[in-house]
N, C-alpha and C positions, 0 to 999 in steps of 0.2 A: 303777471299783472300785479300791480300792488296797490295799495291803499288808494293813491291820487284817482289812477286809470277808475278801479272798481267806482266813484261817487262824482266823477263829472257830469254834468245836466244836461242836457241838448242841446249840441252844438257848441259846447266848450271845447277848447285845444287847449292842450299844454303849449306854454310860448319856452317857457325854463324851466330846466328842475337842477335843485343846487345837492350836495352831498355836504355830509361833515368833513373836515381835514384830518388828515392823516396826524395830525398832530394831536389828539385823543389818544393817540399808543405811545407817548411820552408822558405819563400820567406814573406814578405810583400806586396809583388802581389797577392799571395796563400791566405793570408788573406781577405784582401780588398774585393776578386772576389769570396770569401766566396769557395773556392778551385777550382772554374770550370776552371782558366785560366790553373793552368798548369796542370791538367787535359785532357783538349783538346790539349795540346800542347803533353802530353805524349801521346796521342793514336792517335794522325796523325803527331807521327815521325818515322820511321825505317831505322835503322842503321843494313848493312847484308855485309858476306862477301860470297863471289859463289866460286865458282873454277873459276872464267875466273877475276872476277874482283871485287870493294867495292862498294857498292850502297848506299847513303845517302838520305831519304827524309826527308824532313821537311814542316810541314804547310798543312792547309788545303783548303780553299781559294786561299790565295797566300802563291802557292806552292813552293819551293824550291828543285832542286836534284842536285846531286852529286855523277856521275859515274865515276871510272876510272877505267884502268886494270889494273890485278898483274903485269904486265910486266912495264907497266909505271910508278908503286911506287918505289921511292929512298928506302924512312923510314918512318915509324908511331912511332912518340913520343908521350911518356906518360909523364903529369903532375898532381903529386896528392900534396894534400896540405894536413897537419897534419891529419885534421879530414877527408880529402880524405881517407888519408889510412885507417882509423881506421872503416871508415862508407863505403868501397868500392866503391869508385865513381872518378869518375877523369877525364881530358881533354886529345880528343885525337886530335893529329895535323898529319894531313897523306900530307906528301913533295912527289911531285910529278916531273919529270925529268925536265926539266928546271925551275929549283925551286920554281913552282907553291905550294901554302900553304893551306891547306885548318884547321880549327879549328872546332871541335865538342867538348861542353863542358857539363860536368854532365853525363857523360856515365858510365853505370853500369859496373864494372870489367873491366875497360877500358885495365889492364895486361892482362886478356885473350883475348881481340881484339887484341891485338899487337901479341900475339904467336901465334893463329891461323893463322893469316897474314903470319908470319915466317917461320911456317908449308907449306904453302900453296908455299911460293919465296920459 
């Protein structure tokens, strides 16, 4: 079980959960660190969306999250860039009501994070 599963509330379900792209181990970091860096960075991140709201972790040590509810999201923008589209990966930016911003970048199918979203408002 990981971060999302352990801090859902009552009667939350997960609807999605996204990963990073494999495009993290075409980095110069990925080299160097002979791939363990983004390695560890993919498998102590989860990006999930529930019925009640989006949950973001990041990091392992020092951790980083990111809750908000569906009610409190404006819009989730998508930004891919040529070889985004081509390799399925892209940035997601979820604007939150007083135009709080948040950025997640390198997320896998980031079009299907935005429509289940969509589904979901």
């Amino acid at each position: 079980m990981g971060y999302v599963e352990n801090h859902l509330i009552e009667n939350e379900k997960i609807i999605y959960k996204a990963n990073l792209h494999w495009v993290i181990f075409l980095t110069w970091r990925a080299l160097l660190t002979l791939f363990i860096a983004p390695l560890m960075v993919r498998m102590t991140s989860e990006y999930a969306i529930t019925n009640r709201r989006v949950i973001v972790k990041t990091g392992f040590i020092s951790r980083q999250s990111f809750e908000m509810n569906l009610s409190r999201i404006e819009s989730v923008e998508v930004d891919q860039s040529f070889w985004g589209r081509i390799l399925g990966y892209g940035s997601i930016t979820i604007i939150g009501t007083g135009g709080t911003r948040e950025l997640f970048n390198n997320i896998s199918n980031p079009l299907k994070f935005r429509k289940v979203f969509q589904q979901l408002v």
